[in-house]
TORMI-81947 format. One line per 8 residues: number of its first residue (from 1); their letters; for each residue y, z, x of N, C-alpha, C. Coordinates in steps of 0.2 Angstrom, whole numbers, plus 5000, padded with zeros to 4 digits. Layout:
N
NUM> A> Y:Z:X:Y:Z:X:Y:Z:X; ...
//
This chain:
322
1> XXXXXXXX> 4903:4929:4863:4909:4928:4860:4915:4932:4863; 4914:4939:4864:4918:4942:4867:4921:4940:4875; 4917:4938:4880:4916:4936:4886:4921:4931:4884; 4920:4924:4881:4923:4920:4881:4931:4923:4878; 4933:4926:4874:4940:4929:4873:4943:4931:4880; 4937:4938:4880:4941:4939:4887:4944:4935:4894; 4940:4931:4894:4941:4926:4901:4947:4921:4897; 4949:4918:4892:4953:4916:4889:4960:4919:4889
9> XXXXXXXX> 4961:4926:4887:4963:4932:4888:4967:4932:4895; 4962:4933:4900:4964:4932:4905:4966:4928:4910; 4966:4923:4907:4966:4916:4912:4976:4914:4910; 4976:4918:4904:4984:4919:4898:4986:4923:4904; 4984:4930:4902:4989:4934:4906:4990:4933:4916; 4984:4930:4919:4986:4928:4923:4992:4923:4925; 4991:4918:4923:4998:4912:4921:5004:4917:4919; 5004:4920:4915:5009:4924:4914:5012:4926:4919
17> XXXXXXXX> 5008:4935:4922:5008:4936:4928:5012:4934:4933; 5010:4927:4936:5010:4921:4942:5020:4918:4941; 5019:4917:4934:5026:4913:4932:5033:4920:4934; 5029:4927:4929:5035:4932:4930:5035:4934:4937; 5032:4935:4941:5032:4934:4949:5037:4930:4950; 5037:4922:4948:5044:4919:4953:5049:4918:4949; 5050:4921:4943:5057:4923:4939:5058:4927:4940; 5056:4936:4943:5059:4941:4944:5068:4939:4944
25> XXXXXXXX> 5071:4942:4942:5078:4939:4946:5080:4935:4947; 5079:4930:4941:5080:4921:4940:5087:4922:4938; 5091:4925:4937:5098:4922:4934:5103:4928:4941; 5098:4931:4946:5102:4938:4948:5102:4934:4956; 5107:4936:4959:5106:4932:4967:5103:4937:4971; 5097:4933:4973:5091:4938:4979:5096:4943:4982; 5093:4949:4984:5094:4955:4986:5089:4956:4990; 5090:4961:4996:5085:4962:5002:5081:4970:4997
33> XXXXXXXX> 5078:4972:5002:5077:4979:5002:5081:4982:5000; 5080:4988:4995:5083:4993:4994:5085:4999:4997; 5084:5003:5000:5088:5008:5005:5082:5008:5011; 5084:5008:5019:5079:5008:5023:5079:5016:5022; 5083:5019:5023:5083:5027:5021:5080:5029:5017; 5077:5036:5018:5073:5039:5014:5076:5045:5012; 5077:5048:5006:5080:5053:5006:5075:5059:5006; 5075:5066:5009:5070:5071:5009:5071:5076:5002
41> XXXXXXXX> 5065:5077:4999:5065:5079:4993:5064:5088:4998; 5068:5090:4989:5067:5099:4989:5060:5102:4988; 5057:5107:4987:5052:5109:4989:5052:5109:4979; 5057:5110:4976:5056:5110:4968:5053:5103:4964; 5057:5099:4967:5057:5089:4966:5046:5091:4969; 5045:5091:4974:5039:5091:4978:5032:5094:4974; 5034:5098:4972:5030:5103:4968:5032:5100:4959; 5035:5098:4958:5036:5094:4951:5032:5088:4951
49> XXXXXXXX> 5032:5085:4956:5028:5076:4958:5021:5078:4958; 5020:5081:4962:5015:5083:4964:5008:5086:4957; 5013:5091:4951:5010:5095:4947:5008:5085:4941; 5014:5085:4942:5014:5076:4937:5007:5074:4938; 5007:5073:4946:5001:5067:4948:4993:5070:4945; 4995:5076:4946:4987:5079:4945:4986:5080:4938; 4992:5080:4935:4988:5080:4928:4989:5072:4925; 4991:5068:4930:4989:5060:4928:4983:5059:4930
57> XXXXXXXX> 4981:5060:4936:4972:5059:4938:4969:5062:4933; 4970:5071:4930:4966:5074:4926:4964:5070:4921; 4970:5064:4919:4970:5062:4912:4967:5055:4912; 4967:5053:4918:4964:5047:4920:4953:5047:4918; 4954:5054:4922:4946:5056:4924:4945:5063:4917; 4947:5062:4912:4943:5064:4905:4938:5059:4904; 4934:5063:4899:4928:5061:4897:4928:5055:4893; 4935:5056:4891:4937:5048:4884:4946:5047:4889
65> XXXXXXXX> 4944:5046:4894:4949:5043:4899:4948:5036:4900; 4955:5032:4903:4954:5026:4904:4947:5023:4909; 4946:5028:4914:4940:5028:4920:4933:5027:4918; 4934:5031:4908:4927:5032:4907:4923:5027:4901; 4929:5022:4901:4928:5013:4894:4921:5011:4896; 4918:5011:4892:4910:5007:4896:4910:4999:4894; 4913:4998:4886:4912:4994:4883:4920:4995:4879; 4920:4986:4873:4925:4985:4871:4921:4980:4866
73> XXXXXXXX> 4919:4980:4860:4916:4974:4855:4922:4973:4848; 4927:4968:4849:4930:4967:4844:4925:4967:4837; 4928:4968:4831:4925:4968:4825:4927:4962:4820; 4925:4958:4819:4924:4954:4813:4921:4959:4804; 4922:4953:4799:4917:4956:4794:4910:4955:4794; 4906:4959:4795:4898:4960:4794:4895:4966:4797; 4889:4967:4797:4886:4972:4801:4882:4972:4807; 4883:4977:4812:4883:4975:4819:4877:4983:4820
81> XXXXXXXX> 4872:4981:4826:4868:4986:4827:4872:4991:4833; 4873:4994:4837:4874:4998:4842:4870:5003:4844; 4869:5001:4850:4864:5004:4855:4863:5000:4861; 4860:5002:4866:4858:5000:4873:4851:4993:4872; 4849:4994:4869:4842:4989:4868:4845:4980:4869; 4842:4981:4871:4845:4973:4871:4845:4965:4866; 4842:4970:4862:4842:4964:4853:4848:4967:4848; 4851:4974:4851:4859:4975:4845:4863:4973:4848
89> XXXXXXXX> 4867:4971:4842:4874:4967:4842:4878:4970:4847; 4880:4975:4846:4886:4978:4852:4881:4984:4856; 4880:4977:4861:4874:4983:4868:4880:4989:4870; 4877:4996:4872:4880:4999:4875:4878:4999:4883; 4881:4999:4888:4880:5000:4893:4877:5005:4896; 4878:5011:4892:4874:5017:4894:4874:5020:4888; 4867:5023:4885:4863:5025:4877:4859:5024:4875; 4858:5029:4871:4850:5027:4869:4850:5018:4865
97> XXXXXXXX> 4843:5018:4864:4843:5010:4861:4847:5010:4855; 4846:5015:4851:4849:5012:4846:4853:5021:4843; 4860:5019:4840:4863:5026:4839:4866:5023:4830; 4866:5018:4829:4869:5017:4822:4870:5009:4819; 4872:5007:4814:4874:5001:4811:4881:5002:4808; 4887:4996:4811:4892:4997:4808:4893:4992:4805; 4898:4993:4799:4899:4986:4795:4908:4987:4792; 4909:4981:4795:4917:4979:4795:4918:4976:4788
105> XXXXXXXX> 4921:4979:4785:4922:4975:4777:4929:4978:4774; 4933:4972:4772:4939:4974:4767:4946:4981:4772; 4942:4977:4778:4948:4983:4783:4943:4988:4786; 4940:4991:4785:4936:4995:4786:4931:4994:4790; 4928:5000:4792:4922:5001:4798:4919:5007:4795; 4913:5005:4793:4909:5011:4788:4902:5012:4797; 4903:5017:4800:4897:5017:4805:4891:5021:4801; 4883:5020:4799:4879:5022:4798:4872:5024:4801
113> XXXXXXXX> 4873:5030:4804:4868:5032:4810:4859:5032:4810; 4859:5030:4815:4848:5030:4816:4848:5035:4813; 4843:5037:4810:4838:5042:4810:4837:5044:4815; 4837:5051:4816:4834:5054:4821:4838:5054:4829; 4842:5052:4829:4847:5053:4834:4854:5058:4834; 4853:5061:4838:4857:5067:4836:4865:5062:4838; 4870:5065:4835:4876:5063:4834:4878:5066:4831; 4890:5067:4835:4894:5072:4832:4898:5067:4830
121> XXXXXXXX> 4903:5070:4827:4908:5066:4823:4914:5070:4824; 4918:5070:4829:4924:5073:4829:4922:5080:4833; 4915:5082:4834:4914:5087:4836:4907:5092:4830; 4907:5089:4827:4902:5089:4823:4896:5086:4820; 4891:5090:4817:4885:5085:4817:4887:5080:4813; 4883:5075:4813:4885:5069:4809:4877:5068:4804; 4878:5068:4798:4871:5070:4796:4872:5063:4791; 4879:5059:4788:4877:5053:4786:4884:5050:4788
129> XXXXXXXX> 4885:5042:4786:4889:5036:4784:4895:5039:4784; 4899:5035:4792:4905:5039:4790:4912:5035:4792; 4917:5033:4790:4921:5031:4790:4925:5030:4797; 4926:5024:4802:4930:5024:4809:4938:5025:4807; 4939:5028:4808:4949:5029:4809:4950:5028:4815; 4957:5024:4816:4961:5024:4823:4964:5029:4823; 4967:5030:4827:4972:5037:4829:4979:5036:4826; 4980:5038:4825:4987:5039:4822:4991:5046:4823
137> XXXXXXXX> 4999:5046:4824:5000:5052:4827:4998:5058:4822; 4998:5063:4825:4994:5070:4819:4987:5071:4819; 4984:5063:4818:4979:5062:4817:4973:5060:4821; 4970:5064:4826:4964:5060:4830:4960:5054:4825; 4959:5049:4832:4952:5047:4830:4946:5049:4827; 4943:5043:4825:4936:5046:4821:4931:5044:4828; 4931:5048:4832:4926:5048:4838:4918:5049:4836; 4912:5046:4837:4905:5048:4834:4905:5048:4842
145> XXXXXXXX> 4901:5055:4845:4898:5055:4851:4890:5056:4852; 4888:5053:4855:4882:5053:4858:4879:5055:4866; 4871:5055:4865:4870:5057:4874:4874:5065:4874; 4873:5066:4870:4874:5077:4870:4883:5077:4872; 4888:5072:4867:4894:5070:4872:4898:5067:4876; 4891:5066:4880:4896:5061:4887:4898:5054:4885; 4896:5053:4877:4897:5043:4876:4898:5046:4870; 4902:5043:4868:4908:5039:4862:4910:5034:4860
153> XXXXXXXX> 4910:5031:4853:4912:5026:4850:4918:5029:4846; 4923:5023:4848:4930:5025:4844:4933:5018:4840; 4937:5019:4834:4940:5009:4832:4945:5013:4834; 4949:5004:4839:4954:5004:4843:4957:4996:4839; 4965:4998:4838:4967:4992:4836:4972:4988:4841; 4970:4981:4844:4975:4978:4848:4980:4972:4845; 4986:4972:4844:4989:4966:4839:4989:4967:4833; 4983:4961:4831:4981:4960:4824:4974:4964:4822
161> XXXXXXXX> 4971:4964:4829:4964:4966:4828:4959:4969:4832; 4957:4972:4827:4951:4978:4827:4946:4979:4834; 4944:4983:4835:4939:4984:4839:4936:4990:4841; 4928:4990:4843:4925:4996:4845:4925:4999:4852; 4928:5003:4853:4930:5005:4861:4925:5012:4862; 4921:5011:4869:4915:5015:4871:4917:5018:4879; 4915:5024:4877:4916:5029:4882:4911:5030:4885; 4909:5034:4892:4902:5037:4894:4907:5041:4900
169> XXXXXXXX> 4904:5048:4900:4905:5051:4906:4904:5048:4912; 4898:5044:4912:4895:5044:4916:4894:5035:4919; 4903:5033:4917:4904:5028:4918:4904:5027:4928; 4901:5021:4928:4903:5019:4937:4911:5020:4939; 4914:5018:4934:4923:5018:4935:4925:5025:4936; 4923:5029:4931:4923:5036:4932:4921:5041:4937; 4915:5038:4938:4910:5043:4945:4912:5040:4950; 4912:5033:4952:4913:5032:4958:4924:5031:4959
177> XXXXXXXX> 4928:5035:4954:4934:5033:4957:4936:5036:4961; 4942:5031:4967:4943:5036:4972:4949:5034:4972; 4955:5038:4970:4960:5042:4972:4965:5036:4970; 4973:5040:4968:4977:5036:4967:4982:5035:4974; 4986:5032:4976:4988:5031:4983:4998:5030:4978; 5001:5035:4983:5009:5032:4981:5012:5032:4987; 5020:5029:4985:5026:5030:4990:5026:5037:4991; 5028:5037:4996:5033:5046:4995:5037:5047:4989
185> XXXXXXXX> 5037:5054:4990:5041:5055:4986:5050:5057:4987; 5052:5054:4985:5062:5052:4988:5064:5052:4981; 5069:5058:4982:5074:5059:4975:5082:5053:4976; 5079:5048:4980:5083:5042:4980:5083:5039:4974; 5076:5040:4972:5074:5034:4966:5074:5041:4961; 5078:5047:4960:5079:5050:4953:5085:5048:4950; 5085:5044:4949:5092:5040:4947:5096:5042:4938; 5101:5046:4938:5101:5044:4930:5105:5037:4927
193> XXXXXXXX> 5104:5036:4920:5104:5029:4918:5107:5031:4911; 5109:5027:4907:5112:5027:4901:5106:5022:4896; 5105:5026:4889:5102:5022:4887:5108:5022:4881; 5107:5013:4879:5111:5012:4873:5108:5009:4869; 5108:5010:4862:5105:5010:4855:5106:5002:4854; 5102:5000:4851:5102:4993:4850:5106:4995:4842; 5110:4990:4837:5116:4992:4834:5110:4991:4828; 5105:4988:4828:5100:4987:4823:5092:4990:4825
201> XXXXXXXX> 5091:4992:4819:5082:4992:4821:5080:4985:4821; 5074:4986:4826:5072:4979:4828:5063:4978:4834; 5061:4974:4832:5055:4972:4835:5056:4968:4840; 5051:4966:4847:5051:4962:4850:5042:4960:4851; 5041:4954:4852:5037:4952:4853:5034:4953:4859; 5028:4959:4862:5026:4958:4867:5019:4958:4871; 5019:4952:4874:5012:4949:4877:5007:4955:4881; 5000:4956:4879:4995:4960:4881:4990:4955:4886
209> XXXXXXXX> 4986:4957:4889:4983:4954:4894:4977:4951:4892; 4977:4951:4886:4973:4944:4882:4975:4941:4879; 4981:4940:4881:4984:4932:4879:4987:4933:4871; 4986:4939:4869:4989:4939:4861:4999:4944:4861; 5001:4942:4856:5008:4945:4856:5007:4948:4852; 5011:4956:4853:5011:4963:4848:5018:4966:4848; 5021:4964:4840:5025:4967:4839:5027:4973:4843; 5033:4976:4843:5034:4982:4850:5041:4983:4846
217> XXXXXXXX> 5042:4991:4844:5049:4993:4842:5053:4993:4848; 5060:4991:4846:5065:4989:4853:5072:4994:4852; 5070:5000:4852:5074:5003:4849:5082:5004:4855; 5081:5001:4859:5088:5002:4865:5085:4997:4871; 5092:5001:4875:5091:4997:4881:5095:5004:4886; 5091:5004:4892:5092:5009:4897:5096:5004:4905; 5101:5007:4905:5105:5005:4911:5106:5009:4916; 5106:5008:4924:5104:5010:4929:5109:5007:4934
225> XXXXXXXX> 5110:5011:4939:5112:5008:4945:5109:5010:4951; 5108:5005:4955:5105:5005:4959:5108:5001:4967; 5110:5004:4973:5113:4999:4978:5119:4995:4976; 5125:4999:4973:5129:4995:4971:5127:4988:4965; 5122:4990:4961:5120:4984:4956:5118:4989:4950; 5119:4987:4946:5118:4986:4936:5112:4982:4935; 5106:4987:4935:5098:4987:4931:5098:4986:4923; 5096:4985:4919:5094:4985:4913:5085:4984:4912
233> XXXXXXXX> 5085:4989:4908:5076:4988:4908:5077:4991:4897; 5077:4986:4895:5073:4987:4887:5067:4993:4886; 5069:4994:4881:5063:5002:4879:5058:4997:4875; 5053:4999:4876:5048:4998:4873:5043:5003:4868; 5042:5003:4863:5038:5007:4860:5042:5014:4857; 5041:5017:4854:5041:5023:4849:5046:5027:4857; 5052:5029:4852:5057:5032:4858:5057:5039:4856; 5053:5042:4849:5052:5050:4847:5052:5056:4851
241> XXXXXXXX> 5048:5054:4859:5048:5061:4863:5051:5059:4868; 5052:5052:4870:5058:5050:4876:5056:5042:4876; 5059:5038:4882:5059:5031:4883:5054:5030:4887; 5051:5026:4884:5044:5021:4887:5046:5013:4890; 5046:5015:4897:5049:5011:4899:5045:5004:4905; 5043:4996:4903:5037:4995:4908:5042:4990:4910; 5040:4987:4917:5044:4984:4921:5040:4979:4927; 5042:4975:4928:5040:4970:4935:5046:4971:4939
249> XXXXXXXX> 5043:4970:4947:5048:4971:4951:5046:4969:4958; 5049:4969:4962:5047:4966:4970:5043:4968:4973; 5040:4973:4970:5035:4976:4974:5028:4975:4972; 5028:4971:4967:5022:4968:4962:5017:4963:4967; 5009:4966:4967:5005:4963:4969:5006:4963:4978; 5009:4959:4983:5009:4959:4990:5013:4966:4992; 5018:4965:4985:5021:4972:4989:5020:4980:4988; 5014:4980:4987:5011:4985:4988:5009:4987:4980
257> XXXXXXXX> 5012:4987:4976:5011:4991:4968:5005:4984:4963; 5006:4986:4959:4999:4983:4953:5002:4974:4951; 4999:4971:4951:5003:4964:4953:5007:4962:4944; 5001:4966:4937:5006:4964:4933:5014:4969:4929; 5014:4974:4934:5019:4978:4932:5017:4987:4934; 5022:4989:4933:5020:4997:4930:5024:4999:4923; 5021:5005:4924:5025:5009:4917:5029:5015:4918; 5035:5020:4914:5037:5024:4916:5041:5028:4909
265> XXXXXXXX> 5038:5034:4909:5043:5038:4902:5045:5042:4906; 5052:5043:4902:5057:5047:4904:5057:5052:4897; 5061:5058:4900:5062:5062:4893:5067:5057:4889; 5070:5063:4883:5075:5060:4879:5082:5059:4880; 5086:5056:4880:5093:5056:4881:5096:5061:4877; 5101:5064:4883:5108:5070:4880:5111:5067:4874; 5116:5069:4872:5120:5069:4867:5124:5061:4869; 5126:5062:4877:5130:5055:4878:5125:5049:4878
273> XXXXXXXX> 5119:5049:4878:5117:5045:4879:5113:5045:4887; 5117:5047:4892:5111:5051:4898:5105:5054:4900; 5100:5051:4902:5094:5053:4905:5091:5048:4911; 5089:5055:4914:5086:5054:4921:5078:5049:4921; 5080:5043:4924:5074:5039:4926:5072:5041:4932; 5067:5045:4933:5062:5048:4939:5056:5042:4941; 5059:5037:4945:5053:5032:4947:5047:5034:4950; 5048:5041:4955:5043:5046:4957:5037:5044:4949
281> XXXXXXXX> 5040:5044:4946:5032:5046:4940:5031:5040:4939; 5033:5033:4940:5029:5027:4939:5023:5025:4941; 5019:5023:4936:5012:5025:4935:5009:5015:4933; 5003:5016:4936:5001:5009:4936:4995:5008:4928; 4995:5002:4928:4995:5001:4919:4984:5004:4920; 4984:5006:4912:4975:5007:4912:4974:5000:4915; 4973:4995:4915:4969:4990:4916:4967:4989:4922; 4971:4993:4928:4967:4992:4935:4961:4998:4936
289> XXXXXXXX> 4961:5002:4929:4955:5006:4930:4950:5004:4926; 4949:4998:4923:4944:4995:4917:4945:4990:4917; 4940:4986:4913:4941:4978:4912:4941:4980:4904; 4941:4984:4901:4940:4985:4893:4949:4985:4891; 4952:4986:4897:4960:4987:4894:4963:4983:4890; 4968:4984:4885:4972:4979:4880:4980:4980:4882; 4981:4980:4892:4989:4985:4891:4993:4977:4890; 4998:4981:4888:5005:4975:4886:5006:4973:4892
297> XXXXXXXX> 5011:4967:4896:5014:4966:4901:5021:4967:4900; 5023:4968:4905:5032:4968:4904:5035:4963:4901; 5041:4963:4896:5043:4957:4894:5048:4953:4899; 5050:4948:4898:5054:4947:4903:5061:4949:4905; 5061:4951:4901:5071:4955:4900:5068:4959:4906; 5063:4963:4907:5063:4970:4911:5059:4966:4919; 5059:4961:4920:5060:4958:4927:5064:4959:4933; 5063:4965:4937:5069:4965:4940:5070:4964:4947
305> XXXXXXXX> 5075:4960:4950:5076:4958:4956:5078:4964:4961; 5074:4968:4963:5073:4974:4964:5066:4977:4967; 5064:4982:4974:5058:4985:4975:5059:4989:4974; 5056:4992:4971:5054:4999:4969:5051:5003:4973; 5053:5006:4978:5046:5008:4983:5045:5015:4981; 5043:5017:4975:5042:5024:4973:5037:5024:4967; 5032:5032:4965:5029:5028:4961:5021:5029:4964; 5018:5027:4958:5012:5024:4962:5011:5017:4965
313> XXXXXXXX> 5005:5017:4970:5004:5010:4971:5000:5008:4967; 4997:4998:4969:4990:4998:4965:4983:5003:4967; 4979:5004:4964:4974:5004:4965:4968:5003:4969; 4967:5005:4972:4962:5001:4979:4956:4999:4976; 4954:5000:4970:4949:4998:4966:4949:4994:4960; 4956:4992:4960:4958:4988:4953:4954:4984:4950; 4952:4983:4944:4948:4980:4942:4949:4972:4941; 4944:4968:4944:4946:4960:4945:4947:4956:4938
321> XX> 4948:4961:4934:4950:4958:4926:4956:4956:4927; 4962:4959:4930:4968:4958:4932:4971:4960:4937
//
């Protein structure tokens, strides 16, 4: 059943994909290339990118890292077996045959562990029945770890709905990743931008890569310029520690970057509303590092007839999921 979501899932978000590809820019008159000039960064800009990047790989390549998803089994109401053997409900890809029985009832996910397998819960033994939480800020997930650590079970919420999301150190994604690849780095693309507040609180509906829509707080809109032209890119999600910002753009798939967009946080804006967009840190979305990913796609306001040649590229290993 899951197989069949997914591919469903994905047959959505490619057609999606495909269409925002020949809208980028549908209401803006084509524009060439952005500067052929490059500008040369400071040795401070160099050593800031660079610190960035490696604690993005760091965070890439943790143990409960996008690299290290084994598995993804949406939750329904009833009871499900987990483990590797291949008569339980949600197979693990790497574990022992059997690690526990969950049962999804009245919102809830009650995980109930085998005998005799050892297992921690947050970091501790897990000696009975114990209740999946999703993460919430303040609040880690209810992670149960198995295999002395290196594999985990977490509930993960996408949209409407529920799921068990599995981890393993010793994921193929993991052990066999190799390396991220970017533009240079050019304080051309450190641009400051003005973000303004939307006059109300307010939600947008935004499309994930299984084909479902998820509410998304819209709390402003961030303005740029760029080659004599007026950018606007809509904020997406919780603006508390700065703007969360995803975007398609000309350089999408042939042009070198992830074909269904990137992402990009900025700190928070000054007093007037000013803050530095560093395209240097745009980052390509989890789902070129997994098939188990649920990332949102850019909406279409954030479309922009524009390449961005900064940034990461795609992934040379991206996952044929998207």
């Amino acid at each position: 059943m899951r197989s069949e979501v997914m591919k469903k899932g994905a047959t959505l978000a490619v057609l999606g994909i495909a269409w925002m590809s020949m809208n980028v820019g549908a209401n803006a008159a084509p524009t060439g290339p952005s500067r052929a000039d490059q500008s040369v960064p400071d040795a401070a800009l160099v050593k800031e990118i660079e610190e960035y990047r490696q604690r993005r790989v760091d965070g890439l390549l943790k143990p409960d890292g996008w690299t290290a998803i084994i598995g993804m089994h949406w939750l329904e109401p009833g009871r499900y077996s987990v483990g590797s053997a291949a008569d339980s409900d949600f197979r693990l890809a790497i574990g022992p045959a059997r690690i526990g029985v969950i049962e999804e009832k009245d919102g809830r996910a009650l995980f109930t562990p085998e005998p005799g397998v050892p297992l921690l819960v947050n970091g501790a033994a897990l000696t009975g029945p114990v209740e999946l939480k999703r993460y919430a800020p303040g609040t880690p997930a209810t992670a149960v770890a198995y295999d002395g650590g290196k594999g985990s079970i977490s509930l993960i919420i996408s949209g409407k709905r529920r799921a068990l999301r599995v981890h393993h150190a010793d994921a193929p994604t993991r052990v066999n990743f190799a390396g991220l690849d970017y533009w240079p780095i050019d304080p051309g693309w450190r641009i400051k931008g003005k973000f303004i507040p939307h006059s109300t609180v307010r939600t947008v509906p935004v499309l994930d890569v299984l084909g479902g829509l998820n509410d998304q707080a819209n709390p402003g809109v961030v303005e740029f310029e760029r080659d004599g032209r007026t950018f606007r890119l809509e904020v997406i999600g919780d603006s508390s520690r700065g703007l969360s910002l995803m975007f398609a753009d000309r350089t999408n798939g042939k042009g070198g970057s992830y074909p269904s967009g990137r992402f990009l946080f900025t700190g928070l804006p000054d007093a007037k509303g000013e803050v530095v967009i560093d395209f240097n840190r745009t980052y390509t979305p989890p789902c070129a590092f997994t098939e188990f990913g649920t990332c949102l796609l850019p909406p279409p306001e954030n479309r922009l007839d524009l390449a961005i040649t900064a940034g990461e590229k795609t992934y040379s290993k991206a996952s044929s999921y998207l």
